[in-house]
BAVEX-754671 format. One record per atom (N, C-alpha, C): z, y, x; residue in one letter. Coordinates in steps of 0.001 Angstrom, whole numbers, plus 500000, padded with zeros to 6 digits. Layout:
ZYXa/...
END
This chain:
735511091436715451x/736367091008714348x/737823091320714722x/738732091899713575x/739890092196713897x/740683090823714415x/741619090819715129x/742314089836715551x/743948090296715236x/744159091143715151x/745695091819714909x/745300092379713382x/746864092086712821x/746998092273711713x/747871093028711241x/748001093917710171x/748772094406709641x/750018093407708287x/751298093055708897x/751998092190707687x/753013092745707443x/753826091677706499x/754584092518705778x/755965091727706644x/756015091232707623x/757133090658708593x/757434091933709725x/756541093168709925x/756689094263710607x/756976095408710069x/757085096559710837x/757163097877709791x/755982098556710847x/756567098904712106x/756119100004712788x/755247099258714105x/754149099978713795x/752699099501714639x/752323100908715740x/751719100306716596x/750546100987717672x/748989100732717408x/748584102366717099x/746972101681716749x/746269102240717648x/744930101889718045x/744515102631718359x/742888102654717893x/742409103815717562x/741147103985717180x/740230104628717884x/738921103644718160x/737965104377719121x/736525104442718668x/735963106111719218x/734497106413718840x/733509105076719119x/732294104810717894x/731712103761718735x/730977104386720384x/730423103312720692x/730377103710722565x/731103104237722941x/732499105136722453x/733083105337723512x/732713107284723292x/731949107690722302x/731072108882722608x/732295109963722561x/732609111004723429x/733401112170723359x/732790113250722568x/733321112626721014x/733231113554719728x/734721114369719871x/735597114156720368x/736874114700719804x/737091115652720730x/736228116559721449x/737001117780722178x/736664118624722239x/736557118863720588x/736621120627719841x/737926120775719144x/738327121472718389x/739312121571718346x/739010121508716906x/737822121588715816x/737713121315715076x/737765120017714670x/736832119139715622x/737309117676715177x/738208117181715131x/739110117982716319x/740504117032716337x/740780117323715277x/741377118359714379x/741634118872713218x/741273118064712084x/740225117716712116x/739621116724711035x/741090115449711140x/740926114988711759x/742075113957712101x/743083114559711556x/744121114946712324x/745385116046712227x/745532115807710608x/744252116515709673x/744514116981708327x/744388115826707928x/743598115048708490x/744178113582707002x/745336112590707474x/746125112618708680x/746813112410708693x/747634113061708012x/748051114024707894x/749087115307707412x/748894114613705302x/747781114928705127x/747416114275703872x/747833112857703496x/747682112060704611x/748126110727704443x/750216110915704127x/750200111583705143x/751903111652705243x/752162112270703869x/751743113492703224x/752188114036702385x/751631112966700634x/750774113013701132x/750229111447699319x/750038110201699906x/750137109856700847x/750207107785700897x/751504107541701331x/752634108123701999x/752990107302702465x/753101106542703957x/752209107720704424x/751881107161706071x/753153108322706635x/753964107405707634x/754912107671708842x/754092108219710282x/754141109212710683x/753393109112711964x/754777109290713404x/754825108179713854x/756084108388714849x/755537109398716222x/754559109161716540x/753707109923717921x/752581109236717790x/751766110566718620x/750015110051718155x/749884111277719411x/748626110848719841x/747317110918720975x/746018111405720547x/745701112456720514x/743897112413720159x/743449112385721886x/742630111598722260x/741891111834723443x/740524112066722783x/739677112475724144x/737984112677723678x/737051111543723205x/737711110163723573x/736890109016722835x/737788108263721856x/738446108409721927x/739993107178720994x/741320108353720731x/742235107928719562x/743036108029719482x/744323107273719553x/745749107363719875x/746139106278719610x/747691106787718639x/748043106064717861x/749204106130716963x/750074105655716423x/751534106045716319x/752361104787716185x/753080105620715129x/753385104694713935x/753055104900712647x/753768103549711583x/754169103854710640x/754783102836709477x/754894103509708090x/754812102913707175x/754782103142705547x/755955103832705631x/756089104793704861x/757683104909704151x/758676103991703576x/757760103138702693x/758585102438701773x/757936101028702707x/757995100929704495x/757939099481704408x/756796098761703887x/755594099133702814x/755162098840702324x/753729098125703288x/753711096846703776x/752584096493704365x/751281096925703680x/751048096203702706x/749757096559702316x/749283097698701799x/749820098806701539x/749444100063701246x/749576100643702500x/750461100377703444x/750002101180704902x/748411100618705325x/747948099279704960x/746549098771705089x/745708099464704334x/745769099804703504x/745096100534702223x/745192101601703244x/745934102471703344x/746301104085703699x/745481104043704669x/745614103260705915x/744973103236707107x/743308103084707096x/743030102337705927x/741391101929705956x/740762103413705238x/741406104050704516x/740863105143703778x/741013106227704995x/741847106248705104x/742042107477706256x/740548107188707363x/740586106193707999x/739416105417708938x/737869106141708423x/737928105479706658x/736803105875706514x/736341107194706301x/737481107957705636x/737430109609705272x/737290110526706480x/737876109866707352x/737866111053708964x/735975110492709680x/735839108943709412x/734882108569709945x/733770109350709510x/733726109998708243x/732803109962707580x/732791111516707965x/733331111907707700x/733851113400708171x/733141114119709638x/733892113348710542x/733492113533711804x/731585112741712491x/731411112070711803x/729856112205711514x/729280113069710871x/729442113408709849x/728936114555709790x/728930115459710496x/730115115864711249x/730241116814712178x/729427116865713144x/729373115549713522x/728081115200715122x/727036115249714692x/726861115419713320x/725219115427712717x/724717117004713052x/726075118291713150x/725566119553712846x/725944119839713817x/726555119294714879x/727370120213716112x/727059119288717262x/726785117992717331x/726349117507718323x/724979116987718391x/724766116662720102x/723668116492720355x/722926115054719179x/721371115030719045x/720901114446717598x/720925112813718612x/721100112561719597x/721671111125720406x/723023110239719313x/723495111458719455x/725045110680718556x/724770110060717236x/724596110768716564x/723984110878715152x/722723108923715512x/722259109127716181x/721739107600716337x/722504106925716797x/723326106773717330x/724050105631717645x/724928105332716575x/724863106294715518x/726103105992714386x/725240105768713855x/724141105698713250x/722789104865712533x/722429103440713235x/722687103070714138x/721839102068715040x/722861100942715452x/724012101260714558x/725190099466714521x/724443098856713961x/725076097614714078x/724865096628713701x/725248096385711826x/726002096568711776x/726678097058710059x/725842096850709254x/725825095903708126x/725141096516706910x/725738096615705870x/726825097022705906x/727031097529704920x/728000099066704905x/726998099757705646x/727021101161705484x/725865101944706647x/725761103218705659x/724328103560706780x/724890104042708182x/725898104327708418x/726160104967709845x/727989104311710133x/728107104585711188x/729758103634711651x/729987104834713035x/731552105756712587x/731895106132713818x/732973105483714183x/733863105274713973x/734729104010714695x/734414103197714790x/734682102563716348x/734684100994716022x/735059099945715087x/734702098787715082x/735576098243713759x/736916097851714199x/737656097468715063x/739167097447715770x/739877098707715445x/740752098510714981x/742248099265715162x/743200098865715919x/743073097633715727x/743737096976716944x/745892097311716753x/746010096765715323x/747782097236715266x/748157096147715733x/749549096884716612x/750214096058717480x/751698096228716791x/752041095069716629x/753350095156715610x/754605095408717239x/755150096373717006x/756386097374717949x/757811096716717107x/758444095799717960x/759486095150717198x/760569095575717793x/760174095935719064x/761871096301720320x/761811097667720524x/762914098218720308x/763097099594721317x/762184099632722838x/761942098749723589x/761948098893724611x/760523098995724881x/760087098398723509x/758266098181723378x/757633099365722772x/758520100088722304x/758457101467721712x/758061102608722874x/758814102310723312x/759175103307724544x/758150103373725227x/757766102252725637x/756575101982726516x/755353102231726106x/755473102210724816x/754055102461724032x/754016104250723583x/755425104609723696x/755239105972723654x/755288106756724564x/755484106494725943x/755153106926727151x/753714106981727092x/753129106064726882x/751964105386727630x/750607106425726386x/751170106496725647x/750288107312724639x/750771108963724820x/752147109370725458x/752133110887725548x/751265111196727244x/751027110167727594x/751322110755729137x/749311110081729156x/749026109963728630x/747414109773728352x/746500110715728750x/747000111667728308x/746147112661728781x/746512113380730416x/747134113102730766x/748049113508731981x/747020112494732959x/747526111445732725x/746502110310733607x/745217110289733667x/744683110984732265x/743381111122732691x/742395112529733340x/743612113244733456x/743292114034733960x/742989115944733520x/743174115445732505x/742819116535731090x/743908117854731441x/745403117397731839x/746404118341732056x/747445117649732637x/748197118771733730x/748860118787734441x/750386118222734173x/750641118270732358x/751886118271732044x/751959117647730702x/752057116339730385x/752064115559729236x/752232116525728048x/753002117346728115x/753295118385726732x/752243119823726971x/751377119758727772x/750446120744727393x/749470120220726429x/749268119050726740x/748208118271725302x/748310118845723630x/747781119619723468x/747589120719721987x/748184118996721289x/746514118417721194x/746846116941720197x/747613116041720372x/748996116233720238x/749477115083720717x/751248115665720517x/751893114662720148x/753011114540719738x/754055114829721001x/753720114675722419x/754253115131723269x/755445115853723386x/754899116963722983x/755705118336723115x/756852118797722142x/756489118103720921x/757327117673719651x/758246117152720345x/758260115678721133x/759577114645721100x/760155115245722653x/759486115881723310x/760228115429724823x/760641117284725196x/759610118248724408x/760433119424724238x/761651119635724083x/762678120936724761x/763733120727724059x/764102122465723991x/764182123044722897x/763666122739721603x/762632122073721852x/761766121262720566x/760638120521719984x/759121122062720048x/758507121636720771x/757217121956720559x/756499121820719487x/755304123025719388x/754775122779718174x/753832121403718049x/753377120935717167x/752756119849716825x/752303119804715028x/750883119617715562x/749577120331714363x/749848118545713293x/750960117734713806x/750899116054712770x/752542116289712161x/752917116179710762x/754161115646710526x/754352114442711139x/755394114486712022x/756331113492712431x/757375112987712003x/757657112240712174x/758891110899711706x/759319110554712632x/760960110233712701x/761431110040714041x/761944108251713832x/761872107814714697x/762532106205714703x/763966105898714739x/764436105378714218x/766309104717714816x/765726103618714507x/766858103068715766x/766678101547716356x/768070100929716109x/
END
């Protein structure tokens, strides 16, 4: 059950979203893509801010706010996006991955839907300080670095990295939004 909430006393959140078990669906470059484009979609028709974002091979993580401030349509934006990529990227594991996956997204607990690839947590963390920012955007560029994936936080293709700490700005496959504090 969610325990963190999305309100209208915040603007700008840390989410993070993870495969159920944990399964490493995300390291083709197609799936990541799946993501990427409905974010990009979200930014261009809802309304979704993406400040920096992370695809790793089991979770993503993203820090993110409405345009207009708007709590409950960033809730709206966020649950559609969830379900449209969810739905998406199952399918994908239905035709490209091993037929294991494809059961474990049949075999939640859920009833009320036939298959679940995210967990049910998003887990938004309302980012109120500069300083909590920072930390949360370190800690999400340098993710893949720690885990081992690459040598250099801005070699990460998925990931906002190379955008903010480039100088010039690296390419980056998400419209970004920059913060003032």
């Amino acid at each position: 059950m969610e325990t963190y909430r999305i309100h209208s006393d915040a603007a700008l959140y840390y989410l993070t979203f993870s495969v159920v078990h944990w399964l490493p669906v995300l390291i083709a470059e197609e799936s990541c893509l799946i993501i990427t484009e409905s974010l990009n979609f979200c930014h261009e028709n809802k309304g979704l801010r993406i400040n920096a974002f992370v695809i790793m091979p089991t979770h993503l993580h993203l820090i993110v706010f409405d345009a207009d401030f708007d709590a409950q349509r960033l809730t709206r934006t966020l649950a559609d996006m969830r379900k449209y990529t969810g739905r998406r990227l199952a399918d994908y594991c239905e035709q490209r991955m091993p037929a294991v996956f494809n059961q474990i997204f049949q075999g939640t607990e859920r009833t009320d839907r036939e298959r679940q690839f995210w967990q049910q947590s998003r887990h938004p963390v309302t980012i109120a300080t500069e300083s909590f920012w920072q930390t949360k955007v370190n800690y999400l560029h340098d993710n893949p670095r720690r885990k081992g994936l690459v040598r250099e936080a801005t070699h990460w293709r998925f990931s906002s990295a190379a955008y903010w700490l480039l100088d010039p700005p690296g390419e980056t496959d998400v419209a970004l939004t920059g913060v003032m504090w």
